[in-house]
C-alpha positions as CSV (number, residue, x, y, z in Angstrom):
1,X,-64.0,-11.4,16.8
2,X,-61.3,-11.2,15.0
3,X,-57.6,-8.7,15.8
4,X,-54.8,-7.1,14.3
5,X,-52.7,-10.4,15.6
6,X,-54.9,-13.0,14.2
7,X,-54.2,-10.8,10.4
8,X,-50.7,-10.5,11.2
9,X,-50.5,-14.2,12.1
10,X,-52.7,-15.2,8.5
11,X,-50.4,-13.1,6.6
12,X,-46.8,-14.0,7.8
13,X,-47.7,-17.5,7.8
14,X,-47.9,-16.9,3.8
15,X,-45.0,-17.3,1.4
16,X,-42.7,-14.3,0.9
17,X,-45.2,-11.7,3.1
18,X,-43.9,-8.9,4.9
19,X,-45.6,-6.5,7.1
20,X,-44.9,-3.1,6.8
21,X,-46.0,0.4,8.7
22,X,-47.3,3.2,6.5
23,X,-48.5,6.6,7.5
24,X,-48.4,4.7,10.9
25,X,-51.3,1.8,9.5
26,X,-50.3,-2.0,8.9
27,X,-49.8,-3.6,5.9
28,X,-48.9,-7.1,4.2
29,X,-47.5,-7.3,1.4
30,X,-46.5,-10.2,-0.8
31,X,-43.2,-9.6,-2.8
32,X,-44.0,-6.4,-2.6
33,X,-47.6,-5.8,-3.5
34,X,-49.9,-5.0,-1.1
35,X,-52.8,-7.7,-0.2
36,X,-54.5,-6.7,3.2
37,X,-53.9,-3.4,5.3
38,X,-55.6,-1.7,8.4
39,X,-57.6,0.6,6.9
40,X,-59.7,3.4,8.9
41,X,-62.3,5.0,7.2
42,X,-61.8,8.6,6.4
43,X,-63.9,11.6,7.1
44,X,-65.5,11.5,3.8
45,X,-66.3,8.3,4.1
46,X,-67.5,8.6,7.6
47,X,-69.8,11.7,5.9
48,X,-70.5,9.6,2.7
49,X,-71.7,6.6,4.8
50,X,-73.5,8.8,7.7
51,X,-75.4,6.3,10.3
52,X,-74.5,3.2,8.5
53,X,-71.1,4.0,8.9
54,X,-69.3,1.3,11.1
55,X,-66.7,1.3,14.0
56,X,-64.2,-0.6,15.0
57,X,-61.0,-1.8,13.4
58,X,-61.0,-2.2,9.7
59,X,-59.0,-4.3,7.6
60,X,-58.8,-3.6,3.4
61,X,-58.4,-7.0,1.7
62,X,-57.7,-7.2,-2.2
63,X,-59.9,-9.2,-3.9
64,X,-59.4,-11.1,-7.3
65,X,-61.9,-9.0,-9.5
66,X,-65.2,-7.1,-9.6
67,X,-67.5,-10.0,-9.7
68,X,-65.9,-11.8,-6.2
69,X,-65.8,-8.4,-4.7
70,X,-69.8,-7.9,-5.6
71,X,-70.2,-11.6,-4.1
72,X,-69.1,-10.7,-0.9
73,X,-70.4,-7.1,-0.7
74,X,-74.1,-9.5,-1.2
75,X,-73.1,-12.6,0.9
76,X,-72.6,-10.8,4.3
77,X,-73.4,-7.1,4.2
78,X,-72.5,-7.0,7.9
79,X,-69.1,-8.0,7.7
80,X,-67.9,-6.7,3.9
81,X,-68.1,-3.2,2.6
82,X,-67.4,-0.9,0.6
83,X,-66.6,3.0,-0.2
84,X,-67.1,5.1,-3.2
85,X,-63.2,5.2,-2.9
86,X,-63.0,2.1,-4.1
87,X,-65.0,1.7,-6.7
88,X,-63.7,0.5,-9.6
89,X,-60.9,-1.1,-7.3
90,X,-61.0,-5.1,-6.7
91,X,-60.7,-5.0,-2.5
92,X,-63.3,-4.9,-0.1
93,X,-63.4,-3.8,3.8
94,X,-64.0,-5.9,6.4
95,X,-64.8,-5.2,9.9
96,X,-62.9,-7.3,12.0
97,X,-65.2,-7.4,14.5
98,X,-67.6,-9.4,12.6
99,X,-65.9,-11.7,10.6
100,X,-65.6,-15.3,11.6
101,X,-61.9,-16.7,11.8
102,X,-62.5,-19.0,9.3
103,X,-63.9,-16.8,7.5
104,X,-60.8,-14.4,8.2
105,X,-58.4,-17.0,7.1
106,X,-60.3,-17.4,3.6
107,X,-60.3,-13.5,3.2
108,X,-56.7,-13.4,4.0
109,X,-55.4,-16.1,2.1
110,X,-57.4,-15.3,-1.5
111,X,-56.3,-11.6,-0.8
112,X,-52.6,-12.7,-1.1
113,X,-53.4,-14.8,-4.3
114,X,-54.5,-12.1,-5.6
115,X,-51.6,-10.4,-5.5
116,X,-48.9,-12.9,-5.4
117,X,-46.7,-14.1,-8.4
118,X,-49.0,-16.7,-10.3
119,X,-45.8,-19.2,-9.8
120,X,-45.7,-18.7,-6.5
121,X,-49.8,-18.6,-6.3
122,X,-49.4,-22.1,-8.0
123,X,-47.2,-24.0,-6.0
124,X,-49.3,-22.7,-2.6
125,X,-52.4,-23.8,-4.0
126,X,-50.8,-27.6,-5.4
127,X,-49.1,-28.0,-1.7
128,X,-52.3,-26.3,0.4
129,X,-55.9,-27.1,-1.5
């Protein structure tokens, strides 16, 4: 199971990555874009996802388009999600109570290379993969 720490950890251990507090809700960001946030569902969605509708912390991860956002809605149903919110929108939620740490690291880590500069994107990948 992963926490709040373990994200925090993921994320500051990334090039140029802040965290910031908004509206009282984490967030990392990466030269000033936004990659993965906490992320409670709101009553619409809670309505809009009735029974189904999970609990638990919830962390919003940017993804790099629609097609790896559809693969991971598919792959693990129990651990990524979605909301009519963001449809359209390349990120995914996660419930951090199901997701592996491996598999948090992986989420965490294309979620900033999503959003990082693609110099900067570059020279992680060269030195890292």
């Amino acid at each position: 199971m992963a926490t709040w720490e373990n994200v925090r950890r993921l994320a500051l251990d990334l090039p140029e990555t802040d965290e910031r507090l908004s509206r009282e809700r984490l967030q990392w960001r990466v030269r000033g874009k936004l990659f993965v946030w906490q992320r409670p569902l709101t009553k619409r969605e809670l309505a809009e996802l009735g029974d189904d509708a999970p609990s638990g912390p919830i962390l919003g991860a940017r993804v790099e388009d629609q097609a790896t956002k559809a693969a991971l809605l598919a792959s693990e149903p129990g651990v990524f999600f979605t909301t009519s919110h963001f449809d359209g929108y390349p990120a995914v939620l996660v419930l951090l109570e199901a997701i592996t740490a491996a598999e948090l690291r992986e989420i965490v880590i294309e979620a900033w290379l999503a959003r990082a500069p693609p110099r900067l994107a570059a020279e992680y990948v060269a030195k890292h993969f």
